[in-house]
VOVEXTI-469818 format. One record per residue: y, z, x of N, C-alpha, C, O in turn; residue in one letter; residue number from 1. Coordinates in steps of 0.001 Angstrom, whole numbers, plus 500000, padded with zeros to 6 digits. Each point is the difference from the previous one (the first is absolute). Last residue first. Layout:
// VOVEXTI-469818
+--------+--------+--------+--------+--------+--------+--------+--------+--------+--------+--------+--------+------+-----+
:    npy :    npz :    npx :   capy :   capz :   capx :    cpy :    cpz :    cpx :    opy :    opz :    opx : rest :  nr :
+--------+--------+--------+--------+--------+--------+--------+--------+--------+--------+--------+--------+------+-----+
:      Y :      Z :      X :      Y :      Z :      X :      Y :      Z :      X :      Y :      Z :      X :    A : NUM :
...
+--------+--------+--------+--------+--------+--------+--------+--------+--------+--------+--------+--------+------+-----+
// end
This chain:
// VOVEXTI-469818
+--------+--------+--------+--------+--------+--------+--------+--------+--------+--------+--------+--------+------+-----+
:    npy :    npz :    npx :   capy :   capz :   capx :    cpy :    cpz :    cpx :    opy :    opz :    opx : rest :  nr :
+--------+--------+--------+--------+--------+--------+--------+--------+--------+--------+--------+--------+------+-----+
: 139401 : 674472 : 952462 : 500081 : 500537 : 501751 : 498333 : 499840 : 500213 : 499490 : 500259 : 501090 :    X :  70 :
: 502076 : 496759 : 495213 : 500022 : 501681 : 499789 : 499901 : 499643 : 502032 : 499904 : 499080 : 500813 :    X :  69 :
: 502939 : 497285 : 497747 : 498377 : 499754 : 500084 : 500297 : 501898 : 500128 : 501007 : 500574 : 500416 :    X :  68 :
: 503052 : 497482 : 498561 : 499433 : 500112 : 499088 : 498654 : 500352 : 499929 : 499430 : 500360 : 498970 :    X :  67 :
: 503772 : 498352 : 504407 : 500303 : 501341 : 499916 : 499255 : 500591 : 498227 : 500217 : 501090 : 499471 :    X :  66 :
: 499186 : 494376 : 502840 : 499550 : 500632 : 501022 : 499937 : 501877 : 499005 : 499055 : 500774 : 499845 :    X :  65 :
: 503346 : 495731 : 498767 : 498811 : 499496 : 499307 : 499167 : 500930 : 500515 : 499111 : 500430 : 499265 :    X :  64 :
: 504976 : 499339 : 502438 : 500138 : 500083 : 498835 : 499094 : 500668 : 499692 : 500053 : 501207 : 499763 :    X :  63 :
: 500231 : 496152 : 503747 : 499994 : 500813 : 500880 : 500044 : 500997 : 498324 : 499290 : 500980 : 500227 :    X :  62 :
: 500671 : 494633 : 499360 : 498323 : 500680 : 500103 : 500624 : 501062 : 500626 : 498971 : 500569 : 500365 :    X :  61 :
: 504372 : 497530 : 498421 : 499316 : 499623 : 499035 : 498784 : 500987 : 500419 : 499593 : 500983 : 499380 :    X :  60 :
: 503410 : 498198 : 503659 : 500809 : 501187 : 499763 : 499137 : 500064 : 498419 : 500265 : 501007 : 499344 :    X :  59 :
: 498258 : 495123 : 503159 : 499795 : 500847 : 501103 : 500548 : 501695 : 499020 : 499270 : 500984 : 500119 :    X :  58 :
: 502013 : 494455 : 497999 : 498681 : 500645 : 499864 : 499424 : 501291 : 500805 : 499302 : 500833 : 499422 :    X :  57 :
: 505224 : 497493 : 500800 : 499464 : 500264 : 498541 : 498919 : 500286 : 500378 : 499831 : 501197 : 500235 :    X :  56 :
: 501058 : 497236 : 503616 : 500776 : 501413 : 499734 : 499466 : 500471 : 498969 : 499228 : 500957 : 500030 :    X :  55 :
: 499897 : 494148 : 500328 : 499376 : 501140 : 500734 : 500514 : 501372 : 499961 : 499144 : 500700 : 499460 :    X :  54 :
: 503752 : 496711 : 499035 : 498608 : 499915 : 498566 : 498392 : 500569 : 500759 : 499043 : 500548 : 499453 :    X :  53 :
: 505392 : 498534 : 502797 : 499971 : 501481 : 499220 : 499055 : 499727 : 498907 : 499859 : 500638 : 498957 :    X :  52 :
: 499893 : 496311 : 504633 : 500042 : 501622 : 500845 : 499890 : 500809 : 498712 : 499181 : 500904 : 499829 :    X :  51 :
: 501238 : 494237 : 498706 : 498536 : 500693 : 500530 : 500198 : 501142 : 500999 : 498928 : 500343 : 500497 :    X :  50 :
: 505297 : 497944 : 497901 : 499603 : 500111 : 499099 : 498113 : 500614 : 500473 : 499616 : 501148 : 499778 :    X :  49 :
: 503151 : 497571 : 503793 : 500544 : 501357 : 499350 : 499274 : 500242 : 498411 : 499749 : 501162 : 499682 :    X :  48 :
: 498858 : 494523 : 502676 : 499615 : 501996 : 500765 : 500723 : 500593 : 499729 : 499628 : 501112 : 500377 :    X :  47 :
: 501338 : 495186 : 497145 : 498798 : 499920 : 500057 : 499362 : 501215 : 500925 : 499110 : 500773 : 499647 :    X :  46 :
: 505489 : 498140 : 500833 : 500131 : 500380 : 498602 : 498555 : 500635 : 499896 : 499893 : 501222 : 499893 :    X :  45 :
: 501753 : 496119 : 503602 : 499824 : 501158 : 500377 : 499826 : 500660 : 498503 : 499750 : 501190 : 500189 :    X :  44 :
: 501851 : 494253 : 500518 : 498568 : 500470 : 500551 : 499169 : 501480 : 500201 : 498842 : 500233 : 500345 :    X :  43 :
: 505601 : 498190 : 497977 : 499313 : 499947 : 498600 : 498529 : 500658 : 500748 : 499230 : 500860 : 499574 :    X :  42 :
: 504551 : 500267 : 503511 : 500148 : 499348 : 499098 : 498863 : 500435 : 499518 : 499479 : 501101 : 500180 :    X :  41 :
: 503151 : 500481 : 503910 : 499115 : 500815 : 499129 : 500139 : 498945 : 498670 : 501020 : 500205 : 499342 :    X :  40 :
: 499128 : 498853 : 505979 : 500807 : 500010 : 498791 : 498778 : 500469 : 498713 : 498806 : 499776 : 499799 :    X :  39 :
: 501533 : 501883 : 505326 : 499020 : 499223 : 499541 : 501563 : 500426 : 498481 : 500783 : 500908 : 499721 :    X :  38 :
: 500266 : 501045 : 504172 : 499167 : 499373 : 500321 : 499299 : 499223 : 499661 : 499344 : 499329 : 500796 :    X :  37 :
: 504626 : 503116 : 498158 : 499958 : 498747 : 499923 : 499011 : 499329 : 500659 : 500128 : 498798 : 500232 :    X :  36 :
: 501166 : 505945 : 498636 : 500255 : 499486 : 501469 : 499840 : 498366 : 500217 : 500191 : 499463 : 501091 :    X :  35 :
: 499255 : 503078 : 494022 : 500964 : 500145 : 500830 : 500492 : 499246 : 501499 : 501056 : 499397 : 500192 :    X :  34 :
: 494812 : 500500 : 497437 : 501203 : 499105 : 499036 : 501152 : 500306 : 501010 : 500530 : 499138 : 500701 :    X :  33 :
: 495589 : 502974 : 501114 : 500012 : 498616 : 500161 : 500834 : 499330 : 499679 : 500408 : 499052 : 500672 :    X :  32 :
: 499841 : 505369 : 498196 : 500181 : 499822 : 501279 : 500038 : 498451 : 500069 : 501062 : 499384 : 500093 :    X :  31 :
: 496911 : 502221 : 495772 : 501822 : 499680 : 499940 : 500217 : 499893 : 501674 : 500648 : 498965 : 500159 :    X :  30 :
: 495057 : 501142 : 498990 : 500589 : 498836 : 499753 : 501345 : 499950 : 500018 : 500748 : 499076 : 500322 :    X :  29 :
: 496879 : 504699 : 501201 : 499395 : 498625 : 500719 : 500899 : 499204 : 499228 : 500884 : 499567 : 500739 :    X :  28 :
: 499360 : 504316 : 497206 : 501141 : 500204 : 500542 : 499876 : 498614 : 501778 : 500845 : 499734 : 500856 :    X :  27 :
: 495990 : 500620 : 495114 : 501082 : 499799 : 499264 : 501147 : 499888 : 501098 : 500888 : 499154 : 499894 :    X :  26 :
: 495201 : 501940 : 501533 : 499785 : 499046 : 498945 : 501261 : 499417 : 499872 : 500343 : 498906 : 500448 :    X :  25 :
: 499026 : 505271 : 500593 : 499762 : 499441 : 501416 : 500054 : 498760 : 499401 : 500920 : 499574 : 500698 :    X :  24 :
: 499193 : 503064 : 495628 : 501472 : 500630 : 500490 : 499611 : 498637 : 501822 : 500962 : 499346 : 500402 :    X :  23 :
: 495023 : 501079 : 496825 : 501370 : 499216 : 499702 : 500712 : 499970 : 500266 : 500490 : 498871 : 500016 :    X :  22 :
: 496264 : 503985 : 501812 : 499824 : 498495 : 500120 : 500898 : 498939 : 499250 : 500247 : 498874 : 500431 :    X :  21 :
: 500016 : 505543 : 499108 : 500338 : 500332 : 501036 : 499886 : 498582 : 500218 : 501027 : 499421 : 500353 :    X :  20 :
: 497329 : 502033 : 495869 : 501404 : 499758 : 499759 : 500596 : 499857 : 501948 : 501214 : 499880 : 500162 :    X :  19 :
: 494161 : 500552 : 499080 : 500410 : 499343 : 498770 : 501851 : 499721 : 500595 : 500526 : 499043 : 500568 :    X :  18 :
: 497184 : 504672 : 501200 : 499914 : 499446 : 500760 : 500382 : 498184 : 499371 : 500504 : 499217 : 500806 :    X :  17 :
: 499761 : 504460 : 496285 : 501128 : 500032 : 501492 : 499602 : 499020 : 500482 : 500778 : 499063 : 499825 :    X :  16 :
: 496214 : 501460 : 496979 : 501436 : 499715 : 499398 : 501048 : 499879 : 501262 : 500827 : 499111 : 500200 :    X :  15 :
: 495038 : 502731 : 500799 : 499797 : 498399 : 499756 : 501016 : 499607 : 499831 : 500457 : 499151 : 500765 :    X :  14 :
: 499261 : 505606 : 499968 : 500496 : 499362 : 500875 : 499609 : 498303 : 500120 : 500211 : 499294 : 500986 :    X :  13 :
: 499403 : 503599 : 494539 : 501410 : 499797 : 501134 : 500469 : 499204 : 501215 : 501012 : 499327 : 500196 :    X :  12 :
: 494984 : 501714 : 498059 : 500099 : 498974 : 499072 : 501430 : 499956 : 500480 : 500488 : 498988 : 500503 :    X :  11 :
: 496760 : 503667 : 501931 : 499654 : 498707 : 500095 : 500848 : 499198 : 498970 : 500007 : 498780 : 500168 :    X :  10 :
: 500861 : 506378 : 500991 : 499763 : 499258 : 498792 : 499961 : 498412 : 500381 : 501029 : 499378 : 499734 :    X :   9 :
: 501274 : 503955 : 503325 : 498435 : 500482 : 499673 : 499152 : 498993 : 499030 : 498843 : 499765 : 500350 :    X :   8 :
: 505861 : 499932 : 501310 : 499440 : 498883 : 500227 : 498254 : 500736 : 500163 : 499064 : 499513 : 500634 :    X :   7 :
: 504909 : 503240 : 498053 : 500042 : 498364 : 499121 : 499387 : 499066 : 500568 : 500245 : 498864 : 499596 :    X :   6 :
: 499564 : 505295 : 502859 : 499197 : 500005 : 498824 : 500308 : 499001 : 498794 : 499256 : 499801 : 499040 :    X :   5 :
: 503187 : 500162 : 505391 : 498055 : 499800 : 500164 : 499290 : 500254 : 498716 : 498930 : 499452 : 499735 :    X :   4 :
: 505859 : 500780 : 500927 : 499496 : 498839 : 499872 : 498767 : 499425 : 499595 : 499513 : 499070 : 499358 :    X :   3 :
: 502888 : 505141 : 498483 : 499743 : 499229 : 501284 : 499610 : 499108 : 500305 : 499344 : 499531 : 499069 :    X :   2 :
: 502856 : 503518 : 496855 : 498760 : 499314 : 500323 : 500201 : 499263 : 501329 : 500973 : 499246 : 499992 :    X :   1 :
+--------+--------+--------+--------+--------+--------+--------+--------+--------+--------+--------+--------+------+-----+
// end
């Protein structure tokens, strides 16, 4: 299977595009932890916790999406 036809199916390319925004997410903060630009404490808890409860929902309706008839 090729690229282009795992990304024929809208519901795929939500999920990708989904997981593509965490991996940038995820690989923003460990950079930051790492290079010591900003200390990664308690303050930061509150947007990692509201990104993936955004995520949750976003990968929720993208779901909800693959249930409406065509």
């Amino acid at each position: 299977m090729g690229i282009r036809e795992y990304f024929e199916s809208d519901l795929r390319f939500y999920y990708a595009v989904g997981v593509f925004v965490i991996l940038v997410f995820v690989s923003g903060i460990a950079i930051v932890a790492v290079s010591g630009l900003a200390v990664i404490d308690t303050r930061l808890v509150p947007l990692i916790v509201g990104f993936f409860l955004f995520m949750f929902v976003y990968f929720i309706s993208v779901s909800v999406q693959a249930l409406e008839p065509n």
